[in-house]
Backbone as ProteinMPNN parsed JSONL, in Angstrom:
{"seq_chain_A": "XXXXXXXXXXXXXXXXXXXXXXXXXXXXXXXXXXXXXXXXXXXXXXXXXXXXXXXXXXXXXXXXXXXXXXXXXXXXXXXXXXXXXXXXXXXXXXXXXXXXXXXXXXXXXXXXXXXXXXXXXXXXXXXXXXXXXXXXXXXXXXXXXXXXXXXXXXXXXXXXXXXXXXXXXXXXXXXXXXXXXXXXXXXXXXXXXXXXXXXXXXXXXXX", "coords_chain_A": {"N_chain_A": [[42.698, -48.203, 56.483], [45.142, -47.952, 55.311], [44.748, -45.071, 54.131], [44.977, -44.059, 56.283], [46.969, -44.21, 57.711], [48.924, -42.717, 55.807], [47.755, -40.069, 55.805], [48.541, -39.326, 58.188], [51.182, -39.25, 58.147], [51.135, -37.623, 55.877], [50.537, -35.224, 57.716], [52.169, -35.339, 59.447], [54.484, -34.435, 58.177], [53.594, -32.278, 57.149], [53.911, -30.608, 59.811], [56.121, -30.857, 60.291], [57.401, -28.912, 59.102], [59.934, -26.617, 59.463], [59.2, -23.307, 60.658], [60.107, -21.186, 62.484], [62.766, -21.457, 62.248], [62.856, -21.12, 59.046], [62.273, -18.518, 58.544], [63.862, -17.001, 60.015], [65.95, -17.496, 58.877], [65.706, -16.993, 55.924], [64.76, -14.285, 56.062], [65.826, -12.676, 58.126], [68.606, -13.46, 58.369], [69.243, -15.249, 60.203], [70.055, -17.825, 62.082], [67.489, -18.966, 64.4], [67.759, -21.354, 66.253], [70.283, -20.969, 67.41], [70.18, -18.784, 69.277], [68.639, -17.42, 71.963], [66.342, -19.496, 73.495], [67.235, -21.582, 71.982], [65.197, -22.906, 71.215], [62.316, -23.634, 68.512], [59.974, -21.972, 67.794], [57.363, -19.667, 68.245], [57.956, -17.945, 70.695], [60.599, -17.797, 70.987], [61.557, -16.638, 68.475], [60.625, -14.629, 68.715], [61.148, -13.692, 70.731], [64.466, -13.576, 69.587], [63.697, -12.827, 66.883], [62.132, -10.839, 67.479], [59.251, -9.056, 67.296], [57.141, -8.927, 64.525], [58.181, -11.505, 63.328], [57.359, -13.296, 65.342], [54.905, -13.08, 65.544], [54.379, -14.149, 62.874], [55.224, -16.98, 62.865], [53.238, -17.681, 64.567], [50.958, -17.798, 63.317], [51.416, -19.301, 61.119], [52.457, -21.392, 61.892], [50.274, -22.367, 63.494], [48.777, -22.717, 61.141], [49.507, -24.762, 59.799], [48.595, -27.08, 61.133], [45.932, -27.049, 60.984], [45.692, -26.849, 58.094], [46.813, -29.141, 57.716], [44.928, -30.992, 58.721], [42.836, -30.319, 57.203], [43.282, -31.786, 54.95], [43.683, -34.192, 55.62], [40.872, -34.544, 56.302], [39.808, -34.548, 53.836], [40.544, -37.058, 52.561], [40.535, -39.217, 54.232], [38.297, -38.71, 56.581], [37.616, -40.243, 58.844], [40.082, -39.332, 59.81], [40.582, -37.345, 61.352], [41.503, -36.232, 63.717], [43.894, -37.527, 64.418], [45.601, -36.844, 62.696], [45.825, -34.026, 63.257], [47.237, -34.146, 65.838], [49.428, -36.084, 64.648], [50.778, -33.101, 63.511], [51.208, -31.918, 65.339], [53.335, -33.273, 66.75], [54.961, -33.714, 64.772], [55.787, -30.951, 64.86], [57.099, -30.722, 67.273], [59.316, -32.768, 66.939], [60.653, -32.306, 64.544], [61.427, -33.574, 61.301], [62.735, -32.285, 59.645], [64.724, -30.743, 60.83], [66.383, -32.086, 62.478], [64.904, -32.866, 63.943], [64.799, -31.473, 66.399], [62.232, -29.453, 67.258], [59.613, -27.219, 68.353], [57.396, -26.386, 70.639], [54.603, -26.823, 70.269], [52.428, -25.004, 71.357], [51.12, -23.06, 69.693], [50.615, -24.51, 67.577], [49.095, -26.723, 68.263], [46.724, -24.821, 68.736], [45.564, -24.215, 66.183], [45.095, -26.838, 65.67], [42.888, -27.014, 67.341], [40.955, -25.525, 66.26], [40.928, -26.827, 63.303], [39.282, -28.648, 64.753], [37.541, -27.296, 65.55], [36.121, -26.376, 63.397], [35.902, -28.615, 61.331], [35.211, -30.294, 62.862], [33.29, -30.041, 65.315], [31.444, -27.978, 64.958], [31.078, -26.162, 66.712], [32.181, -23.416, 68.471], [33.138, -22.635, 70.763], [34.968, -24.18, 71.986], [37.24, -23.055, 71.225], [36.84, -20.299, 71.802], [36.541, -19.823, 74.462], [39.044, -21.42, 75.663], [40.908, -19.308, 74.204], [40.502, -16.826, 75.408], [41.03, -17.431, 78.091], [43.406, -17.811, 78.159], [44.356, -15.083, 77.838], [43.555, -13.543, 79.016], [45.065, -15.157, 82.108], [47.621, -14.506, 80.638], [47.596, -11.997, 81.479], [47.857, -11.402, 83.734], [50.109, -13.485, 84.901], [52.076, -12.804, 83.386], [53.519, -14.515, 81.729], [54.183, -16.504, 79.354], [54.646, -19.615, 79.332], [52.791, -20.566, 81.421], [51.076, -19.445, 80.553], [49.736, -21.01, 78.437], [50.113, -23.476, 79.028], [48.226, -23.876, 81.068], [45.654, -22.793, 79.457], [45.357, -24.915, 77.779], [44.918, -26.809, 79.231], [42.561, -26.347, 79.903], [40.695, -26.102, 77.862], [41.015, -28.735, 76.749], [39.588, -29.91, 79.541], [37.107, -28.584, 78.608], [36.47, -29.675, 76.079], [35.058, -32.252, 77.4], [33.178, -30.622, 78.783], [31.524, -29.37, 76.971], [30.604, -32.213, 75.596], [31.908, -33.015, 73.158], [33.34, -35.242, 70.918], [34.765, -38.157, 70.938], [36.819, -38.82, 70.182], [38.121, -36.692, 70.091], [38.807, -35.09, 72.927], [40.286, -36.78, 73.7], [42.633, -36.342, 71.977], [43.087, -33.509, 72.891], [43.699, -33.947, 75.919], [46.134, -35.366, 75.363], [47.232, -33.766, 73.654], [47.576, -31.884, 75.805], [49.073, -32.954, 77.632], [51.422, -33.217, 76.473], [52.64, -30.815, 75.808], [52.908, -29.783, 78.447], [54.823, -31.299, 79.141], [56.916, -30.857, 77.25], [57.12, -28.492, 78.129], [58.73, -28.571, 80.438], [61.418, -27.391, 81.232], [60.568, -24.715, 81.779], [59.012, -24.937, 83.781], [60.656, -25.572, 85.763], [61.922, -23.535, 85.848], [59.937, -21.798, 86.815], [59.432, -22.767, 88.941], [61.606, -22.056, 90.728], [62.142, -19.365, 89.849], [62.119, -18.194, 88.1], [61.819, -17.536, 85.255], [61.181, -16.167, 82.256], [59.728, -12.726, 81.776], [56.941, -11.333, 80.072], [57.429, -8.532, 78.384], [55.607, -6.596, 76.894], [52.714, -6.145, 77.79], [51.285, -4.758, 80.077], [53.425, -2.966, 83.004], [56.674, -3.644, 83.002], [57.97, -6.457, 84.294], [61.101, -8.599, 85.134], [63.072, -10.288, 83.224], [63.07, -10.505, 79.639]], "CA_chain_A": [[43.914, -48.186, 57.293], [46.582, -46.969, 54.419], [44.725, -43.775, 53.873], [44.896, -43.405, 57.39], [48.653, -44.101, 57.622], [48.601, -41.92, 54.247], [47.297, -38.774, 56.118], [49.015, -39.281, 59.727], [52.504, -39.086, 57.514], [51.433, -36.031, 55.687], [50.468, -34.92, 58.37], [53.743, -34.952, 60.311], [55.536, -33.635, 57.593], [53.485, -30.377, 57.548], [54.292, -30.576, 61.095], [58.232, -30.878, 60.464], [58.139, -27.733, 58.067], [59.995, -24.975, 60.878], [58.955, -21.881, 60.511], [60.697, -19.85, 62.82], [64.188, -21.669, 61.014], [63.035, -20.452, 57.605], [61.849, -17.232, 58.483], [64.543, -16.159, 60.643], [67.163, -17.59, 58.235], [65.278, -16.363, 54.998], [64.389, -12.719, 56.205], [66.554, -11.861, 58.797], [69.683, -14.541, 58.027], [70.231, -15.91, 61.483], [69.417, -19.231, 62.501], [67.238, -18.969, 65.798], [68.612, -21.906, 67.313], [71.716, -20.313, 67.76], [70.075, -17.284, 70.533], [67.788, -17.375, 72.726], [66.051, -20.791, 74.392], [67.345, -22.271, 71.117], [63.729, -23.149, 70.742], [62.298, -23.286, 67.32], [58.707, -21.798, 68.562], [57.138, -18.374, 68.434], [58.6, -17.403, 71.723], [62.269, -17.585, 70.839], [61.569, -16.356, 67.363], [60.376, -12.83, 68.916], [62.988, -12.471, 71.507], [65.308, -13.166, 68.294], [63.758, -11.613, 66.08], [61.254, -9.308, 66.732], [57.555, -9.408, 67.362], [56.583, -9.293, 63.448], [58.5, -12.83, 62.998], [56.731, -14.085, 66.241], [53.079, -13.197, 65.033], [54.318, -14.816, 61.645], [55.571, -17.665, 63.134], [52.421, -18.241, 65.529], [50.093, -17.873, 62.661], [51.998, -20.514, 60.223], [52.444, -23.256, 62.693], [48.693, -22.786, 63.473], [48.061, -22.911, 60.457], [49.962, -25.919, 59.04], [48.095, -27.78, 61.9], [44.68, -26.742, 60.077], [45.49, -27.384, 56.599], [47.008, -30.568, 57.573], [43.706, -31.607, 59.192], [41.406, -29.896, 55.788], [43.532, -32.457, 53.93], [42.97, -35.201, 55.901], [39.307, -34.365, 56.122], [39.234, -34.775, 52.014], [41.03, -38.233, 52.002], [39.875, -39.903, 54.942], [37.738, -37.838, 57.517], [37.921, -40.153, 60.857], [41.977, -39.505, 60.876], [41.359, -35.536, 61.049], [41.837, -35.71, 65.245], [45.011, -37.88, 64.398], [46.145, -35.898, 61.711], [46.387, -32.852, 63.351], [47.723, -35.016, 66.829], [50.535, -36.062, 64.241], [51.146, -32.439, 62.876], [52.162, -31.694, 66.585], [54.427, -34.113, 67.105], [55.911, -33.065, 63.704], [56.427, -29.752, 65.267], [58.271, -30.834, 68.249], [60.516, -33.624, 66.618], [60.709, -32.193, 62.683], [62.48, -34.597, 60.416], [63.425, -31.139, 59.022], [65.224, -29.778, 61.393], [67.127, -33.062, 63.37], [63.766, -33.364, 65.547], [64.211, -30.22, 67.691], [61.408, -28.034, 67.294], [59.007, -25.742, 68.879], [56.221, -27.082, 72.013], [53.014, -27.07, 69.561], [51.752, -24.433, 71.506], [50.552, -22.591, 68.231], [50.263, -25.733, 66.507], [47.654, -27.561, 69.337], [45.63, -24.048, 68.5], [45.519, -24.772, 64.856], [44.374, -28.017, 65.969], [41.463, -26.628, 67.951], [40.498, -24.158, 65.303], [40.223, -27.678, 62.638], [38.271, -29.463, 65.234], [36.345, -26.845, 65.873], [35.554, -25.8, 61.656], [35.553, -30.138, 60.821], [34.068, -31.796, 63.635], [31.929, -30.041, 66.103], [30.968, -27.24, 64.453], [30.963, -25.169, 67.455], [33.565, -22.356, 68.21], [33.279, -21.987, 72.295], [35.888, -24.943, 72.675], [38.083, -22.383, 70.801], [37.2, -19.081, 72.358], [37.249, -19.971, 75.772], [40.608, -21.101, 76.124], [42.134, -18.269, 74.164], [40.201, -16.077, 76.087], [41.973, -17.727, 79.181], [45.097, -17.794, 77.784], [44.996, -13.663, 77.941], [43.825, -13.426, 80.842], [45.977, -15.409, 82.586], [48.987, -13.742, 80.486], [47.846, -10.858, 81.903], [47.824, -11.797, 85.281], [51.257, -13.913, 85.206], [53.185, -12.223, 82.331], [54.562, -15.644, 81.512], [52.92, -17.093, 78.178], [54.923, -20.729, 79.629], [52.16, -20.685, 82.339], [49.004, -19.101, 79.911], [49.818, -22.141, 77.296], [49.837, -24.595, 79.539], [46.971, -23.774, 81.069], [44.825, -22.647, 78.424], [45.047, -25.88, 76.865], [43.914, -27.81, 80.276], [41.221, -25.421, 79.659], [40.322, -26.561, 76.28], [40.592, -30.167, 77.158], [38.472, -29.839, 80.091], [36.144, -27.353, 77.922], [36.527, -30.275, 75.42], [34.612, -32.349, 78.034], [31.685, -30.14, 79.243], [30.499, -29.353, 75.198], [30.614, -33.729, 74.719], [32.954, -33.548, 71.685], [33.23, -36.626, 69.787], [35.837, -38.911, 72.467], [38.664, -39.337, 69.997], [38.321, -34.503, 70.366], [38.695, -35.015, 74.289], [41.397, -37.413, 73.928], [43.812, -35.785, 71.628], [43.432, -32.698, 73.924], [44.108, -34.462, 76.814], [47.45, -35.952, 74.837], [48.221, -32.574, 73.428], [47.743, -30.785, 77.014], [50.165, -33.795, 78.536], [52.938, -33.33, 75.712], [52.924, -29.655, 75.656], [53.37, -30.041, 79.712], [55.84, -32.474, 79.162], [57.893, -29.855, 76.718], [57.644, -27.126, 79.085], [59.391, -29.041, 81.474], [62.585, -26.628, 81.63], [60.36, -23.866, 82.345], [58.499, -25.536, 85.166], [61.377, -25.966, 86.865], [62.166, -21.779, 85.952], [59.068, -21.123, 87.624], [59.63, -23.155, 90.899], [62.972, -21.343, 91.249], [61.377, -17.725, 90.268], [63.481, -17.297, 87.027], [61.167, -17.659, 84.128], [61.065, -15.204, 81.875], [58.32, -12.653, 81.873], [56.975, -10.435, 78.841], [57.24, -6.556, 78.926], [54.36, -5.71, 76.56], [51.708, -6.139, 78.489], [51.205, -4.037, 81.56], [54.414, -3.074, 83.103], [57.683, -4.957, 82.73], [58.297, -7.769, 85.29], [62.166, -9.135, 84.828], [64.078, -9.875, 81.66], [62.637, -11.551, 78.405]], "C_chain_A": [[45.065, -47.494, 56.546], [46.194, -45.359, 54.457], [44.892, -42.875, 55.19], [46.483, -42.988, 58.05], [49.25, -43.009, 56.678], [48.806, -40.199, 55.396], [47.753, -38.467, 57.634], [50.611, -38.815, 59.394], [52.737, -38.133, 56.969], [51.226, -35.062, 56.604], [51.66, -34.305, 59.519], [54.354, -34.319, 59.323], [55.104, -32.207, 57.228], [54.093, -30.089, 59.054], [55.562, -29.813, 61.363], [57.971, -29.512, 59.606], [58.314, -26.644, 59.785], [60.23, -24.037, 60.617], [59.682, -20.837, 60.51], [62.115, -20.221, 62.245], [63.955, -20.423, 59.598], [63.063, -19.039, 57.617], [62.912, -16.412, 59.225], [65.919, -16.478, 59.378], [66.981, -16.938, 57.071], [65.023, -15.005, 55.03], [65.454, -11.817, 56.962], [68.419, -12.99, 58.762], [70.544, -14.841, 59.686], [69.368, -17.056, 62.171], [69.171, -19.197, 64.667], [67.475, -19.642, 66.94], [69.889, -21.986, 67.951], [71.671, -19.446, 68.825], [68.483, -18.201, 71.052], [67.778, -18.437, 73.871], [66.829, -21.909, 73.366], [65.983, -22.85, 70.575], [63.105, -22.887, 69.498], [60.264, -23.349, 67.33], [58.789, -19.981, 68.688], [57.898, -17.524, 69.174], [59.866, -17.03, 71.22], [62.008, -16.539, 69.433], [61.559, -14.758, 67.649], [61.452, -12.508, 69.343], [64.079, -11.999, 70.296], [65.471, -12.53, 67.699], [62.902, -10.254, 65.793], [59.815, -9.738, 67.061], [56.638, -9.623, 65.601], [56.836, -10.616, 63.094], [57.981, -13.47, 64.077], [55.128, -14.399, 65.862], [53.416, -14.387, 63.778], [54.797, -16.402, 61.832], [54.445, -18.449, 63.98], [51.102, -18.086, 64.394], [50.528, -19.163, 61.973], [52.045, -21.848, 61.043], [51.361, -23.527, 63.354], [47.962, -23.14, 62.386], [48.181, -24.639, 59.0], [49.211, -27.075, 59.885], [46.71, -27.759, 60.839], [44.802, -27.141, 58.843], [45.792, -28.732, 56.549], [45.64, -31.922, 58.309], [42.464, -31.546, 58.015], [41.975, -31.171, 54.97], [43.132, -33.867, 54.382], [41.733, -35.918, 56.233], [38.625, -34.96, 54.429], [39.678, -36.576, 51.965], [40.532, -38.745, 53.265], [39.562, -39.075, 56.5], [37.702, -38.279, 59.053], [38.892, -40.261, 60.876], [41.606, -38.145, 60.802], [41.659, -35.132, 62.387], [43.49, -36.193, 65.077], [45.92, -37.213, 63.511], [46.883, -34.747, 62.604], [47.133, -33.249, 65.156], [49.201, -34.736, 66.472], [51.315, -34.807, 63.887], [52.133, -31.782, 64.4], [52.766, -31.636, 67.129], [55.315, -33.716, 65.849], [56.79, -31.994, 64.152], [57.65, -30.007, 66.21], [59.421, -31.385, 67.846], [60.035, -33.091, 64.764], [61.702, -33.147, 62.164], [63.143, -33.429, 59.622], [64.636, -30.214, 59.421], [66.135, -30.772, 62.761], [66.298, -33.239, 64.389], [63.944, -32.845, 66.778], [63.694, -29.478, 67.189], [61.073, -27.407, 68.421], [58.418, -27.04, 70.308], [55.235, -27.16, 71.962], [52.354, -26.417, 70.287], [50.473, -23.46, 70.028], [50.138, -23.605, 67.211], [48.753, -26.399, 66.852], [46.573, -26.003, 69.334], [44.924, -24.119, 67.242], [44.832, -25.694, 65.243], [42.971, -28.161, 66.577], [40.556, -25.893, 67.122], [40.057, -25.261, 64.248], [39.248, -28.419, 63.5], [36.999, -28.587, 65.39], [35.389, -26.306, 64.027], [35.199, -27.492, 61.308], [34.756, -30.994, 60.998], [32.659, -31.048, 64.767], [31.163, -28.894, 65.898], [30.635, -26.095, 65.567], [32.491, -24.654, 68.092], [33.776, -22.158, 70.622], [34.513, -23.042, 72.766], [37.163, -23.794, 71.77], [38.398, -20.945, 71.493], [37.402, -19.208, 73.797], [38.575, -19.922, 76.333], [41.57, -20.349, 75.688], [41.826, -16.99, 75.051], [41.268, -15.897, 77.807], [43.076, -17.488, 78.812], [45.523, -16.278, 77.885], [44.936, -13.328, 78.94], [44.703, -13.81, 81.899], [47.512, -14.909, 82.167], [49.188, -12.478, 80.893], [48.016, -10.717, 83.209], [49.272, -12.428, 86.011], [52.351, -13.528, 83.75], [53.749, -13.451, 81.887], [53.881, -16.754, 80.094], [53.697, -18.604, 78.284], [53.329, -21.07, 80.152], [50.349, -20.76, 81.36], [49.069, -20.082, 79.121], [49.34, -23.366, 77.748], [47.918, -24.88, 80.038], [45.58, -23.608, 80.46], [44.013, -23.816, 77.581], [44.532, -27.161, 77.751], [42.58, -27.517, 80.13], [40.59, -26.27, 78.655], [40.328, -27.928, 76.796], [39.295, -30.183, 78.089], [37.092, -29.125, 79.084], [35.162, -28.515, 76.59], [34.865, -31.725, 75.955], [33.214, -32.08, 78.598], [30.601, -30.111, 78.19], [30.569, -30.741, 74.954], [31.249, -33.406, 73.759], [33.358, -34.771, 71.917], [34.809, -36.859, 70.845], [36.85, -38.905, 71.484], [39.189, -37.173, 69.824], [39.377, -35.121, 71.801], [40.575, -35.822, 74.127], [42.671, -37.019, 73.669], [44.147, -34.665, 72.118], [43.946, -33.151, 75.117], [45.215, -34.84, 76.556], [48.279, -34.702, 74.338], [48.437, -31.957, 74.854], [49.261, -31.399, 77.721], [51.379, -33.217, 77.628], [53.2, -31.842, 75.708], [53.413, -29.236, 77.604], [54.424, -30.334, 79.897], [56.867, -30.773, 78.478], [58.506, -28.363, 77.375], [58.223, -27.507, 80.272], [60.106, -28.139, 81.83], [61.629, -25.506, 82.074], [59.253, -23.629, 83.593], [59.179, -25.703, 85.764], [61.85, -24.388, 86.826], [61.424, -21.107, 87.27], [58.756, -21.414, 89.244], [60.452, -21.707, 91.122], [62.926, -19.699, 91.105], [62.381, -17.386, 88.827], [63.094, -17.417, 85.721], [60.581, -16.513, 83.793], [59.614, -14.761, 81.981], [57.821, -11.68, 80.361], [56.679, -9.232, 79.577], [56.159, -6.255, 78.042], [53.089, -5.158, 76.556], [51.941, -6.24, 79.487], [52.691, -3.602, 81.882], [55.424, -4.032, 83.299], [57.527, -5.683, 83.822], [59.914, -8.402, 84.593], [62.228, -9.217, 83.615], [63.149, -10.959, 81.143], [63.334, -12.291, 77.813]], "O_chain_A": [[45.795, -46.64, 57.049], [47.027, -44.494, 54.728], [44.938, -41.651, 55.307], [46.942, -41.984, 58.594], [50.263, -42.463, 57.113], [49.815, -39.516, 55.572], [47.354, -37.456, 58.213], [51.237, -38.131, 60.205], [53.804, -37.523, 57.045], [51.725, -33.963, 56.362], [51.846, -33.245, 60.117], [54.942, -33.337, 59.776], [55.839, -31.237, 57.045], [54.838, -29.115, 59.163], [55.949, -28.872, 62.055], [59.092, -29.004, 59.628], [57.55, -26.214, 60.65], [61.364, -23.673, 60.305], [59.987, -19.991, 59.67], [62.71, -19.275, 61.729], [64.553, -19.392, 59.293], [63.756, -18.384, 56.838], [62.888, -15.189, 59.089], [66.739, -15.594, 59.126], [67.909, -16.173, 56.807], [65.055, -14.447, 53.933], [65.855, -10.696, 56.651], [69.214, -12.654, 59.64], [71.692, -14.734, 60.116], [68.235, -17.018, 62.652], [69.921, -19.3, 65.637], [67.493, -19.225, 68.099], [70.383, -22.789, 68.743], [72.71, -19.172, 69.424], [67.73, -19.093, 70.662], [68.572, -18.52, 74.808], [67.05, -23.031, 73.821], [65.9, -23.216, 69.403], [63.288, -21.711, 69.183], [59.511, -24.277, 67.033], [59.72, -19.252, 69.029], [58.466, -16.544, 68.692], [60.112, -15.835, 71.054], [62.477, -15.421, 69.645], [62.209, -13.887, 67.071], [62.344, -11.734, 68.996], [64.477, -10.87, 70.009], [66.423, -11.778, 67.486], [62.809, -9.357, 64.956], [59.47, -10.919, 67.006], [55.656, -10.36, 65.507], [55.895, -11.168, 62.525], [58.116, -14.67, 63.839], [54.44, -15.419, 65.873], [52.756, -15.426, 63.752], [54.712, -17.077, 60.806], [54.57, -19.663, 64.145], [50.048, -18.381, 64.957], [49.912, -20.168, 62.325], [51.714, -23.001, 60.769], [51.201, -24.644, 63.845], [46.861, -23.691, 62.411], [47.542, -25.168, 58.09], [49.194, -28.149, 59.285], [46.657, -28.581, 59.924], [43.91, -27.883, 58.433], [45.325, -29.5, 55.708], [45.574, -33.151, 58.324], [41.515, -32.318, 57.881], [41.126, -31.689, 54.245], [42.408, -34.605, 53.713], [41.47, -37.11, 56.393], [37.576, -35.483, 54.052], [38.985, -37.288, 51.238], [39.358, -38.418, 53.09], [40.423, -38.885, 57.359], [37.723, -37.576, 60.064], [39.331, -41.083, 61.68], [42.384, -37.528, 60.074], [42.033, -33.974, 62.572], [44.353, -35.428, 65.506], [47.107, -37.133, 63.828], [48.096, -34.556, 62.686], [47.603, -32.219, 65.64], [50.007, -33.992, 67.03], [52.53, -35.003, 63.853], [53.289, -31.362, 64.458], [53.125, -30.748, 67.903], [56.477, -33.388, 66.091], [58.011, -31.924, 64.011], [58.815, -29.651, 66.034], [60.497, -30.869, 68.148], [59.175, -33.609, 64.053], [62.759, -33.381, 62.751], [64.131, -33.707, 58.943], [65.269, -29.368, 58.79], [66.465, -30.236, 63.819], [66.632, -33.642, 65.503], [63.57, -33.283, 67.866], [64.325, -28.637, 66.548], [61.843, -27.066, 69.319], [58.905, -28.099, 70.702], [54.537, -27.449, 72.934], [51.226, -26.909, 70.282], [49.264, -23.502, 69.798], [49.435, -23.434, 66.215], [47.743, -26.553, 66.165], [45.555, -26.133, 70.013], [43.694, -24.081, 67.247], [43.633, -25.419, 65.194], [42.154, -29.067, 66.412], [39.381, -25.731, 67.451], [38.875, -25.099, 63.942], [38.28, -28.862, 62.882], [35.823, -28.95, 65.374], [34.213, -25.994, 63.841], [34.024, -27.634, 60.971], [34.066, -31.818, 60.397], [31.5, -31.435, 64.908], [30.185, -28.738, 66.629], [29.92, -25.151, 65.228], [33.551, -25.275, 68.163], [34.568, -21.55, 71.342], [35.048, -22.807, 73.849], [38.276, -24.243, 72.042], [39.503, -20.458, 71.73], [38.403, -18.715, 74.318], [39.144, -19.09, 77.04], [42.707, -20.322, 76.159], [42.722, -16.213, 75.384], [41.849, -14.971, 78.372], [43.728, -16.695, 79.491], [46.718, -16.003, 77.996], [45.781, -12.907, 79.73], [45.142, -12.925, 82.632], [48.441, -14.868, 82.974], [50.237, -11.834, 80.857], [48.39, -9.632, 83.654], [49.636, -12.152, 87.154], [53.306, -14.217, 83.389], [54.914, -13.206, 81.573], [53.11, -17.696, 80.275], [53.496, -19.167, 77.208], [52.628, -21.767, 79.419], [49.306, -21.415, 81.367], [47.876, -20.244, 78.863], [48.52, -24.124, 77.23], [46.967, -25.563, 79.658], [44.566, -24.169, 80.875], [42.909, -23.87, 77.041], [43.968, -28.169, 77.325], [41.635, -28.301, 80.217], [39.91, -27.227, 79.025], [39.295, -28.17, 77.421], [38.17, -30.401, 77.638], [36.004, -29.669, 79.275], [33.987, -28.439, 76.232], [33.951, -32.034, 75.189], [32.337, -32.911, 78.835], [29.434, -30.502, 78.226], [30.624, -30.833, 73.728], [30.517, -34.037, 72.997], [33.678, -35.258, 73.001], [35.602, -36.028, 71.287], [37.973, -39.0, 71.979], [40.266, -36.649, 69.538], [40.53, -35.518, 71.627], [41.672, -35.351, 74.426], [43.632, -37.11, 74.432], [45.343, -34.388, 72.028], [44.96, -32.507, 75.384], [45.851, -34.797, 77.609], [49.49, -34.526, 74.472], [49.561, -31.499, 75.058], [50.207, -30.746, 78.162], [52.328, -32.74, 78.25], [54.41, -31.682, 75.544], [54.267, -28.377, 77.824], [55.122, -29.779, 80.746], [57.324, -29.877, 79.188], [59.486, -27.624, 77.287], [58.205, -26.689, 81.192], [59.728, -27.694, 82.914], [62.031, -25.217, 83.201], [58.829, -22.606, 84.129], [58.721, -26.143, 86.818], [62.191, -23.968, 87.932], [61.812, -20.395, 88.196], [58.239, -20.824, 90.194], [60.033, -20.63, 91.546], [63.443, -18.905, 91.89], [63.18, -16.459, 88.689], [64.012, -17.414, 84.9], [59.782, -15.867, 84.47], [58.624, -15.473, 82.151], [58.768, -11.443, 79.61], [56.114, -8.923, 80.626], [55.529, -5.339, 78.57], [52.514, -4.294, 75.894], [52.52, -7.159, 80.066], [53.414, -3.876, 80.924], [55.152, -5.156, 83.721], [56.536, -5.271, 84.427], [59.826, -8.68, 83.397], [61.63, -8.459, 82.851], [62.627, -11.9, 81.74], [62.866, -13.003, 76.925]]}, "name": "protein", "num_of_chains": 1, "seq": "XXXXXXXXXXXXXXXXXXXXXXXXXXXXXXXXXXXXXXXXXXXXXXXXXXXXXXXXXXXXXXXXXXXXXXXXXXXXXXXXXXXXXXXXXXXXXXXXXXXXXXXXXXXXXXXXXXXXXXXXXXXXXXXXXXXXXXXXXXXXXXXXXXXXXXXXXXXXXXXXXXXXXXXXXXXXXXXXXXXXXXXXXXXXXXXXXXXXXXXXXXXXXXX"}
């Protein structure tokens, strides 16, 4: 039980490290929650600052999800679904950053990427739903819409391959909370006013 408490705690605090903060304040010296959505998440980070600080920003907070799951794999191996659960929730509420972050989109991929290298040793609950996730961004320009979905994907997907019930579950908990966070832009997309991306295919409205 401690090591499990142990590794759910480091866990969040890889979580809380924010990325697109450091990287926009350290490289380009402007604090991202100042422009954009205020959002401290890939998305904002590009509009901000650029597509090189968005890739770098959607690699790192996938990847702090992953290492914070390899670690909790070494010290006690049945918290590595909760581990990387907690690293999620880190992201959204950072103790680093007054507990506004990002929407663990990039994080809950990380998270699929350790379940899929830790626990089930198979990779199709991984490619599938990024597969979806392009497709559908190519189809609705709106990477709110391909996130969400992608990751119903993956839950369900989670589902058809049997993965181990406490897999299924924390997808099902990440799909809800990453739902939950995109709230404001579920209500964009009723009303027709959610941004769309220009770099794939031609533009569609403002970014």
């Amino acid at each position: 039980m401690l090591k499990t408490l142990i590794v759910i705690v480091i866990a969040y605090l890889f979580g809380s490290v924010p990325w697109a903060l450091v990287i926009g304040k350290v490289f380009y010296h402007k604090d991202v929650r100042q422009y954009g959505s205020g959002n401290l998440g890939a998305s904002n980070a590009g509009r901000v600052l650029g597509k090189p600080a968005a890739v770098a920003v959607t690699i790192l907070d996938a990847v702090k999800a992953l290492l914070a799951m390899i670690i909790a794999n070494a010290i006690q191996p049945s918290a590595v679904c909760y581990a990387g659960l907690a690293c999620c929730i880190g992201h959204c509420f950072p103790v680093f950053a007054q507990f506004k972050g990002g929407k663990a989109v990039a994080a809950s991929y990380g998270f699929i990427v350790g379940v899929c290298a830790l626990i089930t040793r198979s990779w199709l609950l991984l490619i599938v739903p990024v597969a979806c996730f392009f497709i559908i961004l190519y189809i609705c320009r709106m990477v709110s819409v391909s996130s969400i979905l992608s990751l119903l994907i993956a839950a369900v997907m989670s589902f058809i391959l049997k993965s181990p019930a406490e897999v299924s579950v924390c997808l099902v908990i990440l799909w809800l909370f990453v739902t939950y966070r995109h709230r404001s832009n579920i209500s964009r997309i009723r009303s027709g006013t959610e941004s769309k991306i220009k770099w794939m295919g031609e533009k569609h409205g403002k970014n």
